[in-house]
N, C-alpha and C positions, 0 to 999 in steps of 0.2 A: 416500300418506297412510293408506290403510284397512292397509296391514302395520303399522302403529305403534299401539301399543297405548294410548297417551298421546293422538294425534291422534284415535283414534275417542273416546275418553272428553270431551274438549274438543269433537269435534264433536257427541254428545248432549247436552250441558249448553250448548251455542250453540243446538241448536234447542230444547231444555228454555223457554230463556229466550224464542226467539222463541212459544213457545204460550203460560209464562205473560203476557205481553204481551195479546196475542188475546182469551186468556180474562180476562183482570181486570175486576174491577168497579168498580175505583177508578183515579183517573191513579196518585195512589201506586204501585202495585201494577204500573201498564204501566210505570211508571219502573224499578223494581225487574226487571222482565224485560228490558225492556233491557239495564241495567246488566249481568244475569248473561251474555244475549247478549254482548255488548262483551268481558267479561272474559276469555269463555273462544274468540273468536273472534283476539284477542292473538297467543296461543301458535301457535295455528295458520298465521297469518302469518309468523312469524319461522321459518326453515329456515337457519339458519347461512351468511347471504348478507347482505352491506350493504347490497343494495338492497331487499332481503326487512326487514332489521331498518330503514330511514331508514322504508318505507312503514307496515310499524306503528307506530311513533311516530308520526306523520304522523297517520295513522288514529286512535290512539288520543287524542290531542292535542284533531282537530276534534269527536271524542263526545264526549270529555269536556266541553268548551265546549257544547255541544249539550243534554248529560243535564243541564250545571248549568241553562243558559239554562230549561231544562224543566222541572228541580224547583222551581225559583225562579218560573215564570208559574203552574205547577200551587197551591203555596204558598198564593199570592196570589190566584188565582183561587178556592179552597176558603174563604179567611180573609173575604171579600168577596163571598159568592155572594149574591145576590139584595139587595146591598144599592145596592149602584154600576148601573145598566148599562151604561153607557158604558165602566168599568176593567174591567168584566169581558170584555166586548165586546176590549178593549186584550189583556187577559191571553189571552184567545183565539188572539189573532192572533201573540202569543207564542210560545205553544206550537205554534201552527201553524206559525212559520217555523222552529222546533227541531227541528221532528220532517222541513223540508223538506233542512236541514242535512244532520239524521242518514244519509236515504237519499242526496245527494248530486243532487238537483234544482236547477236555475235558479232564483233568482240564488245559491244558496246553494251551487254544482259547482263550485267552486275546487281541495279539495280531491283531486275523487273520479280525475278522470284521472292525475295523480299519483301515489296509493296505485296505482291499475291499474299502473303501470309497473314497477314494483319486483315485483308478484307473481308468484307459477306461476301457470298454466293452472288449475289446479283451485280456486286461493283467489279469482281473479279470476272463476269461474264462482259460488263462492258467494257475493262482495261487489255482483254483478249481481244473483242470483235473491233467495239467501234473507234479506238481508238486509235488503233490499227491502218484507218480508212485512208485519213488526210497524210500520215507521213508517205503510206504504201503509193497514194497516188502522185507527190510532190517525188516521189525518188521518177517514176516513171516517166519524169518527165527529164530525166537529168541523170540519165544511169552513165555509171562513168565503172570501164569495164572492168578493171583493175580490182579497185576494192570493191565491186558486185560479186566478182568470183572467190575473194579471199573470206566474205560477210556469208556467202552462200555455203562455202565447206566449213567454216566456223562456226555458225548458227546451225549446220546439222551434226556436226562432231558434238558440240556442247548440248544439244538437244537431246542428244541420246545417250550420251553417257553422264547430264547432269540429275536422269532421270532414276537411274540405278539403284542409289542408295538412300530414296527418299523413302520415307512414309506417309507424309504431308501427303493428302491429296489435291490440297492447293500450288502446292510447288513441282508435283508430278503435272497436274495441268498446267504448270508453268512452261515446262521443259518443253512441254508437246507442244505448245506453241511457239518455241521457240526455233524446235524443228519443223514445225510447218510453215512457216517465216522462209526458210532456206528453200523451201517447194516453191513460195509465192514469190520471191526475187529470179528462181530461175524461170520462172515462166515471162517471165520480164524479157527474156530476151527475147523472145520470138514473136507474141501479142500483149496488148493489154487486154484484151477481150479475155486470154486464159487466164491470165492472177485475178481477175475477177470472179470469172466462172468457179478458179478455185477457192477463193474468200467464200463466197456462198455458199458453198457445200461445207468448209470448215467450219464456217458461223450455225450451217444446221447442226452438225454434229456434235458440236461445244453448246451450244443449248441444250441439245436433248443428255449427253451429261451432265452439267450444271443444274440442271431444271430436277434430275433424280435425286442429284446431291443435299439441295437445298431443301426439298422434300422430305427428304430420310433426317432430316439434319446428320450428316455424315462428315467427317473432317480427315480422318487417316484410314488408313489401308487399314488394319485391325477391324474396325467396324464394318467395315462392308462383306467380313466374313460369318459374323454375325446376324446379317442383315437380312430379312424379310423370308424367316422362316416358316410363315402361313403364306407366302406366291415363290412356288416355285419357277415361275413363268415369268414374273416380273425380276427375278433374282441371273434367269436367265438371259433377259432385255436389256438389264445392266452392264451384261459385263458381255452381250454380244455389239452393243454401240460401243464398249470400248472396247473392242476389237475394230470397229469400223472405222473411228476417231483415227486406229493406228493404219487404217491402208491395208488390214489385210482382203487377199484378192475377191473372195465370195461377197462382199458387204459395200455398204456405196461408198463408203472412205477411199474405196479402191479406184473409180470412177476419175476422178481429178488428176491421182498421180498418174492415170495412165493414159491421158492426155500427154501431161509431160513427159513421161517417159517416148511417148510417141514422136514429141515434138523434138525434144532431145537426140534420139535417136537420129531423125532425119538429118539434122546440122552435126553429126557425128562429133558431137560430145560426148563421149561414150565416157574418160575418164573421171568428168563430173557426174554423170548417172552412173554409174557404178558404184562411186563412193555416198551419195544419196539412197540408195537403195540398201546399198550396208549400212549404214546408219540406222536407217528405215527398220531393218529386219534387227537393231537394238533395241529399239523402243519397244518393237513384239515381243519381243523377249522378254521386256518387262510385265508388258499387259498381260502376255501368256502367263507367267509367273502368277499376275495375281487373280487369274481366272481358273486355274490350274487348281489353287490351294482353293476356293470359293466352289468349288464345281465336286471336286472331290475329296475332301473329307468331309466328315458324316460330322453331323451334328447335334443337340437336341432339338426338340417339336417343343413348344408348350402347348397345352391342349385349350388352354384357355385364352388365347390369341385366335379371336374367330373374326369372319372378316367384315372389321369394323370399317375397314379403307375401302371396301371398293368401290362405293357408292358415291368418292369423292372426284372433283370435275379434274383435280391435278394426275388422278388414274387415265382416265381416257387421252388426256395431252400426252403422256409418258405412254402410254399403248400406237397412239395415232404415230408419234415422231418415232418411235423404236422400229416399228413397221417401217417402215420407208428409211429405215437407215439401214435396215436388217434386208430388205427385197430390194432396195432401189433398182441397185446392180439389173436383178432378174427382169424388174417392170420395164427399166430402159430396154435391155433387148428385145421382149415382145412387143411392146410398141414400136420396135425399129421395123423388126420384122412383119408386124402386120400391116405398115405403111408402104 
C-alpha cells in the first residue's frame, strides 16, 4: 500500500475525514467527515480482486444506509431541538443506532465479517482500528442508555459465540472485534479517558496479529498449524499475542479489561460484568482450542528449511511487539513498584 502514491493520498484524506469528524462542532459537520472518511477509504479497498471489489460495495452499501439513516435523525433532531422531548429523545436513539451500523457493532454486525473476508491484511487492520475511531467518539458524545446496554450484551454474545465455528481467520478477527466493541462502549460509562486507553491497547494487539498474519501469508486456522516449523519461539509468539488479544490474565490484553472490570465493579454493575466476562472466557475457549492443537501435536521438521527469515526487518517488529504484549502486564507492575 505505502509504494502507491495514489493509496497514501487516499489514506490521508481517510484519516483527514476521521479528525474532521472528532473535531466538529456540529453533527452536520461529523457527517461530513465521515462522508470524506467513506469516500476515500473505497479506493483503498478495491486492489483488482472480486472479492476485494464484492466487499467494498458491500461496505460502501451498509455507510451509505448508515450516513443517510444519520443525516436524516441529525435533520430532525436540529429542526426540533427543545421543542419535542420525547422526538428528540427518538432522534437520539437514531443516530445512535447509525453510527452503531457504521462501526459494525451488535445488533447492527451483519455486514462487518463479511467486508472482513474479501480484504488484505492491511485494510482489514484499518476497518478494525481506524475506522472505529470517528463513530466510537460521536456515540460518546450521545450515549443514550437504553440501547448502550442492549449493543453492549449483544456485541458480546455475538462476539463470542460468532467466533466458534469459524476457520477464516479474518472473520475470527472479526468476532474479536466485535467483542471488544462491547468492552469499549462499556467503558463509556464511566470515562472517555478509559475506551480510549482501551482502543490503544486493542489497536497494539491487533497489529501485532495482523502484522504476523500478513507476514506468514496466513488466511485459516489449518495453516497456522503448519506454521513456522524452523521458530519454535516465534510459533510460540503467535499464539501467546493471541492469547493476549483474548484478555487472558498473565498478558497485557489483560491490562484494559481489568480497568473495566475495576470500574464496573465500583458502580455495582455486577450483572453486566459478569455476563462480559462469560462471554470473554468464550472467546478463550476458542483461542485455547487453537493454541492447544498448534502447541501439542508433533509435527514434521524439514531439515532444509534453514533460517532464511531471520535476518529480515519484519522479524525484529514481530519479536519487539510480541515482547511487550507477552510482559506488558509484568513491566507495568515493576515500574509501578519502583516509583
Amino acid at each position: 500500500m505505502l509504494n502507491n502514491s495514489s493509496k497514501i493520498l487516499f489514506l490521508i484524506i481517510l484519516m483527514m475525514g476521521s479528525f474532521i469528524s472528532i473535531s466538529a462542532n456540529s453533527w452536520l459537520g461529523a457527517w461530513m467527515g465521515l462522508e470524506i472518511n467513506l469516500l476515500a477509504f473505497i479506493p483503498l479497498m478495491s486492489d483488482n480482486s472480486l472479492m476485494s471489489t464484492e466487499s467494498s460495495l458491500k461496505y460502501f452499501l451498509t455507510q451509505a444506509l448508515a450516513s443517510a439513516v444519520f443525516l436524516f435523525a441529525v435533520m430532525m433532531y436540529i429542526l426540533n431541538y427543545n421543542n419535542k422531548v420525547n422526538f428528540n429523545n427518538i432522534m437520539e436513539m437514531i443516530i445512535f443506532s447509525s453510527l452503531l451500523l457504521k462501526m459494525g457493532a451488535a445488533p447492527f454486525h451483519f455486514w462487518f465479517p463479511n467486508v472482513m473476508e474479501g480484504l488484505s491484511w492491511s485494510n482489514s487492520l484499518i476497518l478494525m482500528t481506524w475506522q472505529k475511531i470517528a463513530p466510537l467518539m460521536l456515540i460518546s458524545y450521545i450515549i443514550v442508555n437504553p440501547l448502550m446496554l442492549i449493543s453492549i450484551i449483544i456485541s458480546s454474545l455475538i462476539g463470542a459465540l460468532g467466533g466458534l465455528n469459524q476457520t477464516s481467520l479474518r472473520k475470527l478477527m472479526a468476532y474479536s472485534s466485535i467483542n471488544h466493541l462491547s468492552w469499549m462502549l462499556a467503558a463509556m460509562y464511566n470515562s472517555n479517558m478509559m475506551w480510549m486507553i482501551y482502543f490503544m491497547f486493542y489497536t497494539f494487539l491487533t497489529f501485532s496479529m495482523i502484522f504476523m498474519f500478513n507476514m506468514f501469508k496466513t488466511s485459516h486456522i489449518n495453516q497456522l498449524f503448519s506454521l513456522l516449523f524452523n521458530s519454535k519461539i516465534l510459533k510460540y509468539f503467535l499464539f501467546l499475542n493471541l492469547l493476549s488479544l483474548g484478555g487472558l490474565p498473565p498478558f497485557l490484553g489483560f491490562l484494559p479489561k481489568w480497568f473495566i472490570i475495576q470500574s464496573l465493579s465500583i458502580n455495582n454493575q455486577f450483572f453486566l460484568l459478569m455476563f462480559m466476562i462469560l462471554m470473554t472466557l468464550i472467546t478463550l475457549y476458542f483461542y485455547m482450542r487453537l493454541c492447544y492443537s498448534a502447541f501439542m501435536l508433533n509435527y514434521f521438521e524439514n531439515n532444509w528449511m534453514i533460517n532464511s527469515m531471520y535476518n529480515h526487518m519484519n522479524l525484529k517488529i514481530i519479536m519487539i511487539c510480541s515482547f511487550f504484549s507477552s510482559f506488558g502486564l509484568f513491566l507495568n507492575y515493576s515500574l509501578y513498584f519502583m516509583s
